[in-house]
KOLZADO-993899 format. One record per atom (N, C-alpha, C): residue number from 1; residue in one letter; x, y, z. Coordinates in nm, 3 decimals, padded with zeros to 5 digits. Example, Ala and Ser with C-alpha at 12.3 -4.5 7.8 and 13.67 -1.06 7.14 Angstrom:
rec n: 1, res: a, X: 01.319, Y: -00.569, Z: 00.780;
rec n: 1, res: a, X: 01.230, Y: -00.450, Z: 00.780;
rec n: 1, res: a, X: 01.320, Y: -00.330, Z: 00.780;
rec n: 2, res: s, X: 01.285, Y: -00.225, Z: 00.708;
rec n: 2, res: s, X: 01.367, Y: -00.106, Z: 00.714;
rec n: 2, res: s, X: 01.290, Y: 00.003, Z: 00.787;
# end
This chain:
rec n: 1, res: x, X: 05.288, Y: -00.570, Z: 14.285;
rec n: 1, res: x, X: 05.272, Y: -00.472, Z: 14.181;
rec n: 1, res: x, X: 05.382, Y: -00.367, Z: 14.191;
rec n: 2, res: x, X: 05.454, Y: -00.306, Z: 14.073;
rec n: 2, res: x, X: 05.562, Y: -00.217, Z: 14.093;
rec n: 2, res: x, X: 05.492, Y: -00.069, Z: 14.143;
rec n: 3, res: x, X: 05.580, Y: -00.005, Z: 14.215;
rec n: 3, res: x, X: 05.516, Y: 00.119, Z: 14.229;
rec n: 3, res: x, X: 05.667, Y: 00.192, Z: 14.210;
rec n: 4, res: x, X: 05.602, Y: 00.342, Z: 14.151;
rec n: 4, res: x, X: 05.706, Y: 00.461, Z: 14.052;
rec n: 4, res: x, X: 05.668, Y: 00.564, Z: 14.114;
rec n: 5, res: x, X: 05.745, Y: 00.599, Z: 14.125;
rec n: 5, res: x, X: 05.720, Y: 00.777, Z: 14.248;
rec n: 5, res: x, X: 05.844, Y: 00.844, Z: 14.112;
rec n: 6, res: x, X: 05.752, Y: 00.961, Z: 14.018;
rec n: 6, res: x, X: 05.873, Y: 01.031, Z: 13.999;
rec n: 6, res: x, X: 05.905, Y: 01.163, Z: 14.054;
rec n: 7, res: x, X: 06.032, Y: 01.249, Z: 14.026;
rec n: 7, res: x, X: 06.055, Y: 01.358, Z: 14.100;
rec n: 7, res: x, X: 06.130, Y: 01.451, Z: 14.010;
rec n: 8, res: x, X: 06.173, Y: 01.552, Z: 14.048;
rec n: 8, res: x, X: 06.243, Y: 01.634, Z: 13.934;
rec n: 8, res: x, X: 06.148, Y: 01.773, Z: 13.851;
rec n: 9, res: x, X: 06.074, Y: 01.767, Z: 13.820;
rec n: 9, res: x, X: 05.981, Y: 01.825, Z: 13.710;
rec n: 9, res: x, X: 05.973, Y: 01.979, Z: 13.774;
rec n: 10, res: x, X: 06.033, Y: 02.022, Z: 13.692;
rec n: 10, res: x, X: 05.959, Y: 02.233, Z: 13.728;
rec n: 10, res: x, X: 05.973, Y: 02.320, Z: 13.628;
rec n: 11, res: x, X: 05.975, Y: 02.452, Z: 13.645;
rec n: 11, res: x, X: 05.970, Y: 02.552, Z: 13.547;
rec n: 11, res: x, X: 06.093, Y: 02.614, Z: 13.519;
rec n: 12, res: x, X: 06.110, Y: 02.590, Z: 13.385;
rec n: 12, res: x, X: 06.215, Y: 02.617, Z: 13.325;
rec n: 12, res: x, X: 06.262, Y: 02.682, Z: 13.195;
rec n: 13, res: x, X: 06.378, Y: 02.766, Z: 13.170;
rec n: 13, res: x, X: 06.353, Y: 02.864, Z: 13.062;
rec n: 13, res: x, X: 06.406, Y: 02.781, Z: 12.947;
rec n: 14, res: x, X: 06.426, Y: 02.839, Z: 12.832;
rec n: 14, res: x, X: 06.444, Y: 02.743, Z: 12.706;
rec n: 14, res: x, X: 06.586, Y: 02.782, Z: 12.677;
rec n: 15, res: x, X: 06.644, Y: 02.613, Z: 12.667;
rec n: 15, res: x, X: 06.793, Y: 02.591, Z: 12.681;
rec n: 15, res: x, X: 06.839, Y: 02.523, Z: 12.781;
rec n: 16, res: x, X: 06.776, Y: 02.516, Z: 12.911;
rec n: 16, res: x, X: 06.790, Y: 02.500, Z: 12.991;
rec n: 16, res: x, X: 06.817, Y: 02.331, Z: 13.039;
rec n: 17, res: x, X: 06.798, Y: 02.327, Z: 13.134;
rec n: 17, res: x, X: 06.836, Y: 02.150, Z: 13.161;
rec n: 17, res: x, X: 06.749, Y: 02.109, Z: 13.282;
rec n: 18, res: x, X: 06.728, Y: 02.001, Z: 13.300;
rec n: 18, res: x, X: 06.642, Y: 01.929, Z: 13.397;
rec n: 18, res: x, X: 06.694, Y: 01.817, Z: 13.426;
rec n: 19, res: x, X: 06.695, Y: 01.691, Z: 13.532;
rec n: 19, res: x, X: 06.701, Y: 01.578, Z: 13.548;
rec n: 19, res: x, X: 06.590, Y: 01.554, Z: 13.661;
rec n: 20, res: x, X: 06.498, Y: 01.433, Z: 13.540;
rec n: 20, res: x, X: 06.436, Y: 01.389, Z: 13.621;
rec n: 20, res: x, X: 06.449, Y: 01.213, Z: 13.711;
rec n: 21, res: x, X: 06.380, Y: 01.216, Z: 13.808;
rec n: 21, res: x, X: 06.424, Y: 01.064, Z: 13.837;
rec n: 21, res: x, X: 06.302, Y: 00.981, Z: 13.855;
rec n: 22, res: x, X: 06.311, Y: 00.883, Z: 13.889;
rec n: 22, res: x, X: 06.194, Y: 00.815, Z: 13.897;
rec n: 22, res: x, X: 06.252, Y: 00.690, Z: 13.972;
rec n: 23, res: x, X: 06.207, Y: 00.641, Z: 14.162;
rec n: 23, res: x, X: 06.178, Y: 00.583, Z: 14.218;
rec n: 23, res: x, X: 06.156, Y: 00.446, Z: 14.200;
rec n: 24, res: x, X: 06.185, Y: 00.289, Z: 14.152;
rec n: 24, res: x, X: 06.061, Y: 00.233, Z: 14.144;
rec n: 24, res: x, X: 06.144, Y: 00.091, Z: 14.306;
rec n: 25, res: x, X: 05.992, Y: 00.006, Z: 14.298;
rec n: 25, res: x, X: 06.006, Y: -00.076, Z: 14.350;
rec n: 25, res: x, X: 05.886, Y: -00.212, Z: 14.278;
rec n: 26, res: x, X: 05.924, Y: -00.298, Z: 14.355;
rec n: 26, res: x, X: 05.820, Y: -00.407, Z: 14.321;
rec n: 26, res: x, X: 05.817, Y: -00.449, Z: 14.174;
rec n: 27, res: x, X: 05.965, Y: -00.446, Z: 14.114;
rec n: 27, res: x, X: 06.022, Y: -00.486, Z: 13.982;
rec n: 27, res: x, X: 06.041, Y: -00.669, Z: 13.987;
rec n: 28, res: x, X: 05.968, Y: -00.709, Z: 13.896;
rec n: 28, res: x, X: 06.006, Y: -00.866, Z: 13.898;
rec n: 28, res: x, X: 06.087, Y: -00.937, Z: 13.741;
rec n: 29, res: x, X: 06.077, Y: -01.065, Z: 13.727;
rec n: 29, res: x, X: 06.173, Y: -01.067, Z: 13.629;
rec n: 29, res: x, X: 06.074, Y: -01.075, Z: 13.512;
rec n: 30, res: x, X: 05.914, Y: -01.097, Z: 13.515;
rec n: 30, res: x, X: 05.851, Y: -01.046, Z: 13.385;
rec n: 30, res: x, X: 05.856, Y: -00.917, Z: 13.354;
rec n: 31, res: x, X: 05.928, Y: -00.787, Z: 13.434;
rec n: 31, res: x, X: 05.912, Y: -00.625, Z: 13.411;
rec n: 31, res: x, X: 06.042, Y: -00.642, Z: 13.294;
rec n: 32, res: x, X: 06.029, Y: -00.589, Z: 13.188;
rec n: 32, res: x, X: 06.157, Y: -00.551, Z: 13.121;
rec n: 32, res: x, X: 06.204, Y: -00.437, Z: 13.056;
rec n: 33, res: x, X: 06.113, Y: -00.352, Z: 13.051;
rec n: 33, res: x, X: 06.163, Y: -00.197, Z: 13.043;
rec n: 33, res: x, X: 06.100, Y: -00.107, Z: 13.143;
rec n: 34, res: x, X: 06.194, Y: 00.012, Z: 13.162;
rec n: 34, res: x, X: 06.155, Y: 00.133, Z: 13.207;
rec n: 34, res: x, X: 06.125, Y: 00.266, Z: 13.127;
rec n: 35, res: x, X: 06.036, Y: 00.296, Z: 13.132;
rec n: 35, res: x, X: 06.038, Y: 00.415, Z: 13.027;
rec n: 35, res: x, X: 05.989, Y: 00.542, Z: 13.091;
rec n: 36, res: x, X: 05.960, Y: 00.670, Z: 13.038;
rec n: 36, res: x, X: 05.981, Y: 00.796, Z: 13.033;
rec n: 36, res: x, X: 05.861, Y: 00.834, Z: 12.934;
rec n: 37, res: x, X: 05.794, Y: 00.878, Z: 12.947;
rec n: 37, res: x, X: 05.638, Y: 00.957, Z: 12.865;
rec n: 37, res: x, X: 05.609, Y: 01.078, Z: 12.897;
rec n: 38, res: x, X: 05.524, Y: 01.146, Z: 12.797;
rec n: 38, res: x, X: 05.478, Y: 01.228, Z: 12.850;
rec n: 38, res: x, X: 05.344, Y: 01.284, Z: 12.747;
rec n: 39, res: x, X: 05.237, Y: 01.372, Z: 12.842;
rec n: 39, res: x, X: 05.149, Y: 01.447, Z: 12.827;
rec n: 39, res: x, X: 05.139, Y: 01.583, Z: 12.804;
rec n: 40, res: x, X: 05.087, Y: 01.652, Z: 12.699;
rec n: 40, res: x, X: 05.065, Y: 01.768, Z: 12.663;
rec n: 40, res: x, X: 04.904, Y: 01.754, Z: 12.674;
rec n: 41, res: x, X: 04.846, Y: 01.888, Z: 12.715;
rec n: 41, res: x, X: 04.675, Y: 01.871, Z: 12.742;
rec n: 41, res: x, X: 04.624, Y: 01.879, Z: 12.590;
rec n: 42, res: x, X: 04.527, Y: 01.782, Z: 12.544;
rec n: 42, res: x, X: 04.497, Y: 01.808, Z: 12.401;
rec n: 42, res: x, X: 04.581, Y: 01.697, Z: 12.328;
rec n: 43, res: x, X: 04.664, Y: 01.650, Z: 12.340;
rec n: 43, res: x, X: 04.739, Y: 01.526, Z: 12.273;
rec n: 43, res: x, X: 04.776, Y: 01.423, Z: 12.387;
rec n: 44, res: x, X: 04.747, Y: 01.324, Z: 12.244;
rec n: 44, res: x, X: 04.812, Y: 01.200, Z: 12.316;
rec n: 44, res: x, X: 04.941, Y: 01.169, Z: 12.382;
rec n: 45, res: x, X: 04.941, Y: 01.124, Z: 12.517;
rec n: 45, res: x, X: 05.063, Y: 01.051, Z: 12.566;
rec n: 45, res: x, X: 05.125, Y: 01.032, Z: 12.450;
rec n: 46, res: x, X: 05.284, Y: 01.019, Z: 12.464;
rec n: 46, res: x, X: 05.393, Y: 00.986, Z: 12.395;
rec n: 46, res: x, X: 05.488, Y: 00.936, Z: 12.423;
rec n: 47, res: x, X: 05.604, Y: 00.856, Z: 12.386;
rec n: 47, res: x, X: 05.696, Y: 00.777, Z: 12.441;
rec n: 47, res: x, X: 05.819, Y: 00.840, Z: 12.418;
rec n: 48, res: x, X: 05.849, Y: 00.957, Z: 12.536;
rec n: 48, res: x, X: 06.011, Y: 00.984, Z: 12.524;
rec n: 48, res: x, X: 06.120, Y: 00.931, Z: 12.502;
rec n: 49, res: x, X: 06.111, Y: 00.832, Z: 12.623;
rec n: 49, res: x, X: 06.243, Y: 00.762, Z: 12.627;
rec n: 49, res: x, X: 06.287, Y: 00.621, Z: 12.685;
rec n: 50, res: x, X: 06.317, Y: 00.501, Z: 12.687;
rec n: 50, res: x, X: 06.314, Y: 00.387, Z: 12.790;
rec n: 50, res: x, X: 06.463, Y: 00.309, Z: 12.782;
rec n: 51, res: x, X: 06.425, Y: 00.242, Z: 12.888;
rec n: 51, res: x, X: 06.572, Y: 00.153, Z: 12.895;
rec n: 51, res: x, X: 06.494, Y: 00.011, Z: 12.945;
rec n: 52, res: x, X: 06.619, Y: -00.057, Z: 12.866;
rec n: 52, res: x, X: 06.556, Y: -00.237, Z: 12.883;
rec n: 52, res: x, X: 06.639, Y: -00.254, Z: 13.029;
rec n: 53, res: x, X: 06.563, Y: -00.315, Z: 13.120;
rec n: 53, res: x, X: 06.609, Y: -00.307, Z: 13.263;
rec n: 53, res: x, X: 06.729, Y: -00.456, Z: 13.232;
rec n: 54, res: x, X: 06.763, Y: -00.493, Z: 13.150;
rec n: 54, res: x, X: 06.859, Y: -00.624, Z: 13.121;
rec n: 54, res: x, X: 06.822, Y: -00.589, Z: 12.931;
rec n: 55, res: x, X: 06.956, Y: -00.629, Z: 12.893;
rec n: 55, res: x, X: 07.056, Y: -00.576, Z: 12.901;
rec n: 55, res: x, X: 07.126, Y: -00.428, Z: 12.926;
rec n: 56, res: x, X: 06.997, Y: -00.346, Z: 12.940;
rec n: 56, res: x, X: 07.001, Y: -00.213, Z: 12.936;
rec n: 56, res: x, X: 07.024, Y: -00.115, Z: 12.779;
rec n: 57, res: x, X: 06.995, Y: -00.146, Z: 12.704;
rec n: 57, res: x, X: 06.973, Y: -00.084, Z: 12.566;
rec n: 57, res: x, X: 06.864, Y: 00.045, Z: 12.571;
rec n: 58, res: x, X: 06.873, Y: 00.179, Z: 12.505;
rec n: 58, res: x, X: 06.857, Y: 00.256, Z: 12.542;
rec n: 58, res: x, X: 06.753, Y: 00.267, Z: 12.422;
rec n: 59, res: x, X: 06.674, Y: 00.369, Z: 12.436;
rec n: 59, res: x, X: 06.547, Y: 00.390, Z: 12.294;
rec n: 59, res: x, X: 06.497, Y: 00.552, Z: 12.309;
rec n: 60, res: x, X: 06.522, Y: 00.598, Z: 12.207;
rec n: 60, res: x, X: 06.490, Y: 00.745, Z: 12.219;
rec n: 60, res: x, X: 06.353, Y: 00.813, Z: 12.107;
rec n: 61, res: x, X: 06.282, Y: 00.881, Z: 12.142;
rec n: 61, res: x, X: 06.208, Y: 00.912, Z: 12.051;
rec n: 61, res: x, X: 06.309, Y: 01.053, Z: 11.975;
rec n: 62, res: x, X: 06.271, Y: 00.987, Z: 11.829;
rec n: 62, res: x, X: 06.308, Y: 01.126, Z: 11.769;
rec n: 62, res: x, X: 06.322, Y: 01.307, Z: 11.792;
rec n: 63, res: x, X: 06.214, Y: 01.357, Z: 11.885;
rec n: 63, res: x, X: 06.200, Y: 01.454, Z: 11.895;
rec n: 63, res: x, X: 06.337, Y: 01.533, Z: 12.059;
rec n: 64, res: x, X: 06.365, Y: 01.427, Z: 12.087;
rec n: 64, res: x, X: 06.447, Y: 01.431, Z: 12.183;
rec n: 64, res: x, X: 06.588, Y: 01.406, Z: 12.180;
rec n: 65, res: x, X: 06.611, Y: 01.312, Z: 12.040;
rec n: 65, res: x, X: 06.729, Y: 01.204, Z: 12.071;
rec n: 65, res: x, X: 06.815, Y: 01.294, Z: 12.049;
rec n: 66, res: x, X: 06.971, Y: 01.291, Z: 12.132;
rec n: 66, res: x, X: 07.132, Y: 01.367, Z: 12.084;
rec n: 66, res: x, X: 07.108, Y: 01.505, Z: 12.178;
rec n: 67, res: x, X: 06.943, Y: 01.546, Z: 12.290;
rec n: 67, res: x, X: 06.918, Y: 01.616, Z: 12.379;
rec n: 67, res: x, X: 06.912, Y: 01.537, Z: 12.561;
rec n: 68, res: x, X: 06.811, Y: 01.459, Z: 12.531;
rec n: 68, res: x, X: 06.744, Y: 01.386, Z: 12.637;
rec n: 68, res: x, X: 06.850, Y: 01.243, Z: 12.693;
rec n: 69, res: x, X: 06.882, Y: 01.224, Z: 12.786;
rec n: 69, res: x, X: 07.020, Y: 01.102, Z: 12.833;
rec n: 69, res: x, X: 06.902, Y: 01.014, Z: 12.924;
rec n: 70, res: x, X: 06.860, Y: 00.868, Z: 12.879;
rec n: 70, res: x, X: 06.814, Y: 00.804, Z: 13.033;
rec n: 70, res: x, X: 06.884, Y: 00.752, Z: 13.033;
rec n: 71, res: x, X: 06.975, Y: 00.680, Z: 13.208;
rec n: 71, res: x, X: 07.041, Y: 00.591, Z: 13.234;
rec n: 71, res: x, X: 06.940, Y: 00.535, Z: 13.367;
rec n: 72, res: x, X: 07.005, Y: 00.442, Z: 13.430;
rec n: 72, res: x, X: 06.938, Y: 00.361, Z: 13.564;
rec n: 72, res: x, X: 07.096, Y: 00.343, Z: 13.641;
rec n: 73, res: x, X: 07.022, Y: 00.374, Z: 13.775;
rec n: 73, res: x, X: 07.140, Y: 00.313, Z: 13.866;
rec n: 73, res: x, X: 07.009, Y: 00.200, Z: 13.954;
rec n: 74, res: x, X: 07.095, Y: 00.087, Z: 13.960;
rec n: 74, res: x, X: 07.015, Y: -00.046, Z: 13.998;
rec n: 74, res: x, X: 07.065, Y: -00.024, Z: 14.147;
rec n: 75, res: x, X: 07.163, Y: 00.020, Z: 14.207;
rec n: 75, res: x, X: 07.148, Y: 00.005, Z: 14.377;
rec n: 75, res: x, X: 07.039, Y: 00.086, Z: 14.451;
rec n: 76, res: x, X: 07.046, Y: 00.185, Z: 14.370;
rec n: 76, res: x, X: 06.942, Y: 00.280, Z: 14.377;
rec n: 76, res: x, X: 06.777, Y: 00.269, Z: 14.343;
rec n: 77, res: x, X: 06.751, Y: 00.166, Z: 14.232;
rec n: 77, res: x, X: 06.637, Y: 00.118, Z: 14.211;
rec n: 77, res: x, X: 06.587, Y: 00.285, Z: 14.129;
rec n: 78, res: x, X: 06.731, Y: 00.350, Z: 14.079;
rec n: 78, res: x, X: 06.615, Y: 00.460, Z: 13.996;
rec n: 78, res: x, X: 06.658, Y: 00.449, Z: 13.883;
rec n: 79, res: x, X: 06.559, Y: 00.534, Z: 13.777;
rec n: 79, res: x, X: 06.558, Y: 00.553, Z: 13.645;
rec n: 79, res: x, X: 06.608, Y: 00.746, Z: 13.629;
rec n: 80, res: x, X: 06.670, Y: 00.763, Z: 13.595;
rec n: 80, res: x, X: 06.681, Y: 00.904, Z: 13.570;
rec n: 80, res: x, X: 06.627, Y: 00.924, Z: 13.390;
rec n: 81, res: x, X: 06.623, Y: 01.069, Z: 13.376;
rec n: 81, res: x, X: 06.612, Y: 01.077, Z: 13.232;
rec n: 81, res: x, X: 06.653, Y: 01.239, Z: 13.239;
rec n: 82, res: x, X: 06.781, Y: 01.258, Z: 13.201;
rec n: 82, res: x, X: 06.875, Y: 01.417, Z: 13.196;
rec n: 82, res: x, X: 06.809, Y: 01.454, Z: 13.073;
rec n: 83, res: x, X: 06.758, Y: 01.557, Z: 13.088;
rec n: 83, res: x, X: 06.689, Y: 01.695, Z: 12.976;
rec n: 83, res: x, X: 06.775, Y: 01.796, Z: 12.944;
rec n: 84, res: x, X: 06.860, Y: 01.814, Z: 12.830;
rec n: 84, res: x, X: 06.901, Y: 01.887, Z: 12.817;
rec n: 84, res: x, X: 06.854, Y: 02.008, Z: 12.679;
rec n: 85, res: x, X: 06.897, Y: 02.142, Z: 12.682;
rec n: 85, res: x, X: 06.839, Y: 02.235, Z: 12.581;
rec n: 85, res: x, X: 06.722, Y: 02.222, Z: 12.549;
rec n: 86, res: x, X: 06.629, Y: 02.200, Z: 12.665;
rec n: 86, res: x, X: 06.497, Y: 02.185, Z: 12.673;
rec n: 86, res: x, X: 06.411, Y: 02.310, Z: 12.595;
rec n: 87, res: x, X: 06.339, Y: 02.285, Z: 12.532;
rec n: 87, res: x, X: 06.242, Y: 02.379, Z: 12.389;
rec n: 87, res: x, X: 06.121, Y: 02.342, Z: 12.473;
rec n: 88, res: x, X: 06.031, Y: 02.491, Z: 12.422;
rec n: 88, res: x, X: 05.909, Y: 02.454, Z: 12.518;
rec n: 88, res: x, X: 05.839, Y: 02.374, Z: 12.439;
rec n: 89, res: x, X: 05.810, Y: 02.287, Z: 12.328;
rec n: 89, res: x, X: 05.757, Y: 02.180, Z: 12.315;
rec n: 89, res: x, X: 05.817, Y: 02.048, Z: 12.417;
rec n: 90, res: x, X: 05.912, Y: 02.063, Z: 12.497;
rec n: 90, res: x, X: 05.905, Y: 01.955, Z: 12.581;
rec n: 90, res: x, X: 05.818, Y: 01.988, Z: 12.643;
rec n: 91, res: x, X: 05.713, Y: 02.084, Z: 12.716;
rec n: 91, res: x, X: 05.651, Y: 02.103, Z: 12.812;
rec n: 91, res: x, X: 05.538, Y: 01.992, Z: 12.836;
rec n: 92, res: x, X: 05.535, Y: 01.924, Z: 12.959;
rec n: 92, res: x, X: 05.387, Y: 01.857, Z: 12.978;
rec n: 92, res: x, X: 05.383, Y: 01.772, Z: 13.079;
rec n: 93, res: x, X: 05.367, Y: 01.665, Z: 13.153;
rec n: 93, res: x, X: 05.371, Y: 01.598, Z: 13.263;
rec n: 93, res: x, X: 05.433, Y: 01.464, Z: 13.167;
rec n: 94, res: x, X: 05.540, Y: 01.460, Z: 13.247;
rec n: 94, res: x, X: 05.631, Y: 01.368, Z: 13.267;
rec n: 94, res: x, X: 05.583, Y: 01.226, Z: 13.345;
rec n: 95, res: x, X: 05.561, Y: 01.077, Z: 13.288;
rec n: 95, res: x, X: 05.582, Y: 01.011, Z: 13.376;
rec n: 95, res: x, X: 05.657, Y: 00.915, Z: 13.355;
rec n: 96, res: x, X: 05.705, Y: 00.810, Z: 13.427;
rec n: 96, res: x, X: 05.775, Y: 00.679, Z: 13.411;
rec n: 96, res: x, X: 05.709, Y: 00.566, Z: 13.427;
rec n: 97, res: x, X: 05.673, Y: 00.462, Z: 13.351;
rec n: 97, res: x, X: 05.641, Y: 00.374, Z: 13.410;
rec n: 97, res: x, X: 05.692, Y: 00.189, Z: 13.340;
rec n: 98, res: x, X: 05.653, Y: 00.098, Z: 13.352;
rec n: 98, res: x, X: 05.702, Y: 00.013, Z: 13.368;
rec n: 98, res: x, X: 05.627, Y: -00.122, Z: 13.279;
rec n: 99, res: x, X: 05.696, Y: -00.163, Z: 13.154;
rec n: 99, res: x, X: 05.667, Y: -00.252, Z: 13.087;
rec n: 99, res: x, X: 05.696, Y: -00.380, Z: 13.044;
rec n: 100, res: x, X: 05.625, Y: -00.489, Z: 13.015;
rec n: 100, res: x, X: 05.685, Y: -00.648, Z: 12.994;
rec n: 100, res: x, X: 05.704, Y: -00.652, Z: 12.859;
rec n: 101, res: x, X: 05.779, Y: -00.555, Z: 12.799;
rec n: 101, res: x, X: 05.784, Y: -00.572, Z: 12.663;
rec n: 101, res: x, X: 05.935, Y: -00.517, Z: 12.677;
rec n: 102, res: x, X: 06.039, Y: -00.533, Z: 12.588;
rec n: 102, res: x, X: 06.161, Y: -00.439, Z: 12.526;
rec n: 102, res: x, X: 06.177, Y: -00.441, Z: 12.370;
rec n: 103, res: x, X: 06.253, Y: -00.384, Z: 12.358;
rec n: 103, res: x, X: 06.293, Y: -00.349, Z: 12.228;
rec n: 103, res: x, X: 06.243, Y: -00.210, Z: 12.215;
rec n: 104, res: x, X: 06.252, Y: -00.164, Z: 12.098;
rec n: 104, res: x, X: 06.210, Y: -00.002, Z: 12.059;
rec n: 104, res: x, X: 06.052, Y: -00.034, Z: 12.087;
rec n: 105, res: x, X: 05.972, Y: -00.128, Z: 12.076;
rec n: 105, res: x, X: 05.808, Y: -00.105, Z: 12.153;
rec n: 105, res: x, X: 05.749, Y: -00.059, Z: 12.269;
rec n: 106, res: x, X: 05.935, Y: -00.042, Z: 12.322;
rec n: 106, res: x, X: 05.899, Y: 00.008, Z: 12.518;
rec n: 106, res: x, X: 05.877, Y: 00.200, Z: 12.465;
rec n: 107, res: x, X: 05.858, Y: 00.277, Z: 12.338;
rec n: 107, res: x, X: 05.858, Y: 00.377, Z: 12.262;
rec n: 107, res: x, X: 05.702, Y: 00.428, Z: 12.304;
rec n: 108, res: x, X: 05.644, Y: 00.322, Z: 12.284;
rec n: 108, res: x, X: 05.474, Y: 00.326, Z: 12.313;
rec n: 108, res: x, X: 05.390, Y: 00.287, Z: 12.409;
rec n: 109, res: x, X: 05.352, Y: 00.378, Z: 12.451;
rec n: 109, res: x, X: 05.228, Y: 00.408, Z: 12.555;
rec n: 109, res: x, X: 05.191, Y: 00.320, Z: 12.610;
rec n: 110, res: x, X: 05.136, Y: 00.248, Z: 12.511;
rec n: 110, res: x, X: 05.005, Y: 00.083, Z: 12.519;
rec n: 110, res: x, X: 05.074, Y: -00.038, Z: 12.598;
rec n: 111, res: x, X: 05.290, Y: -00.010, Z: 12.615;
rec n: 111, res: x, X: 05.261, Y: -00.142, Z: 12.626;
rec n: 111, res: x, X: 05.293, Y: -00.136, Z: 12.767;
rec n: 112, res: x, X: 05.257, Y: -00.050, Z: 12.806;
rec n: 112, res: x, X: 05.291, Y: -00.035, Z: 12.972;
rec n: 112, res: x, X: 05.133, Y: -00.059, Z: 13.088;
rec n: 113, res: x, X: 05.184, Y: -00.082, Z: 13.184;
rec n: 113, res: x, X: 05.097, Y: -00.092, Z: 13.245;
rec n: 113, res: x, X: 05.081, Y: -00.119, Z: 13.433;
rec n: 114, res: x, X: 05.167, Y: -00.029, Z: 13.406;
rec n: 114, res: x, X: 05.200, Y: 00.041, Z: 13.529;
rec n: 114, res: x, X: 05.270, Y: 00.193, Z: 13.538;
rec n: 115, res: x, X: 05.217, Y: 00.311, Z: 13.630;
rec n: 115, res: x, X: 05.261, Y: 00.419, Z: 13.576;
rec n: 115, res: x, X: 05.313, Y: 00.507, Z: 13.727;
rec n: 116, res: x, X: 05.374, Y: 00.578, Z: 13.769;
rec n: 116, res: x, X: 05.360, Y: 00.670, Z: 13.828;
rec n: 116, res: x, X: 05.300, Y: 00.783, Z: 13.818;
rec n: 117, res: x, X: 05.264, Y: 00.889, Z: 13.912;
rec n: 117, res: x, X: 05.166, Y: 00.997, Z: 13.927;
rec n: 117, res: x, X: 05.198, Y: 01.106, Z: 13.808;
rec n: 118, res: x, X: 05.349, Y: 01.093, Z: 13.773;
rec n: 118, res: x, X: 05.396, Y: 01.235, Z: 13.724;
rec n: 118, res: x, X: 05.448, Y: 01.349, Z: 13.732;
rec n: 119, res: x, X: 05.513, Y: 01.428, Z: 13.677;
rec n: 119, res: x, X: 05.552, Y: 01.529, Z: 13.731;
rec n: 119, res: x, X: 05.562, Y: 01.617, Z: 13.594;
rec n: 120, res: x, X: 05.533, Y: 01.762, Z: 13.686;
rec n: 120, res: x, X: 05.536, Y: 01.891, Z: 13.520;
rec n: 120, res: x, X: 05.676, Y: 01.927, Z: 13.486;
rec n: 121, res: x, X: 05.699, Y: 01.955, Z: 13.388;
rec n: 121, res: x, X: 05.823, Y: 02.025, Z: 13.316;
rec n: 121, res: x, X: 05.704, Y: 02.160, Z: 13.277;
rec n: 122, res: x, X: 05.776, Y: 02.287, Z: 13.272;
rec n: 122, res: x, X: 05.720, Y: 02.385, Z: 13.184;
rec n: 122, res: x, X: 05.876, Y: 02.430, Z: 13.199;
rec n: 123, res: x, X: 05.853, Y: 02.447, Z: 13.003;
rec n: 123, res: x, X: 05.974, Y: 02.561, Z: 12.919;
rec n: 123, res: x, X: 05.915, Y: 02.671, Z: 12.910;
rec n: 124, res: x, X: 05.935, Y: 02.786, Z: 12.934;
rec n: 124, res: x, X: 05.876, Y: 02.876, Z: 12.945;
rec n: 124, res: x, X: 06.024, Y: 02.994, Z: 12.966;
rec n: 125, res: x, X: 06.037, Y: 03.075, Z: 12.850;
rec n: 125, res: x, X: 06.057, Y: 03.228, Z: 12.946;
rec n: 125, res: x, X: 05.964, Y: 03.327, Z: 12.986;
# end
């Protein structure tokens, strides 16, 4: 089973920048995206951001895209996702986790099913 440790996540003023990363292991060749979500208390999970772990094609949710950068370094086995001019509607727990689906469907929640613990972002001055 894959396991995702992410890291990165803290308090931060608006404008500001973040990079978060995310850990994984226990990736096989049915895993085909990595993605980036997140939680606000009161709303549903949402799909920030993912990358197809082959060919590597990138998928952004609207509310982020031309701000938010994910890339992967594969020696490393991590996923990063660079936050930039962060607005406090980014605020909420961040996680990454890991799906047998690609294309822009790695966007949504449902098709994952494997997750790491998370980590907070707060925009805040």
């Amino acid at each position: 089973q894959p396991r995702l440790v992410e890291s990165g996540g803290s308090l931060v003023q608006p404008g500001g920048s973040l990079r978060l990363s995310c850990v994984h292991s226990g990736i096989d060749s049915d895993d085909l995206a990595i993605g980036w979500l997140r939680q606000v208390p009161g709303k549903e999970r949402e799909g920030v951001s993912c990358v197809e772990i082959s060919p590597g094609r990138t998928y952004y949710a609207n509310s982020v895209r031309g701000r938010f950068t994910i890339s992967k370094d594969n020696a490393t086995s991590t996923v990063y996702l660079q936050m930039n001019s962060l607005k406090p509607e980014d605020t909420g727990v961040y996680y990454c986790a890991v799906s047998q689906i690609r294309s822009d469907w790695c966007l949504d929640p449902r098709v994952y099913y494997r997750w790491g613990q998370g980590t907070q972002v707060t925009v805040s001055s």
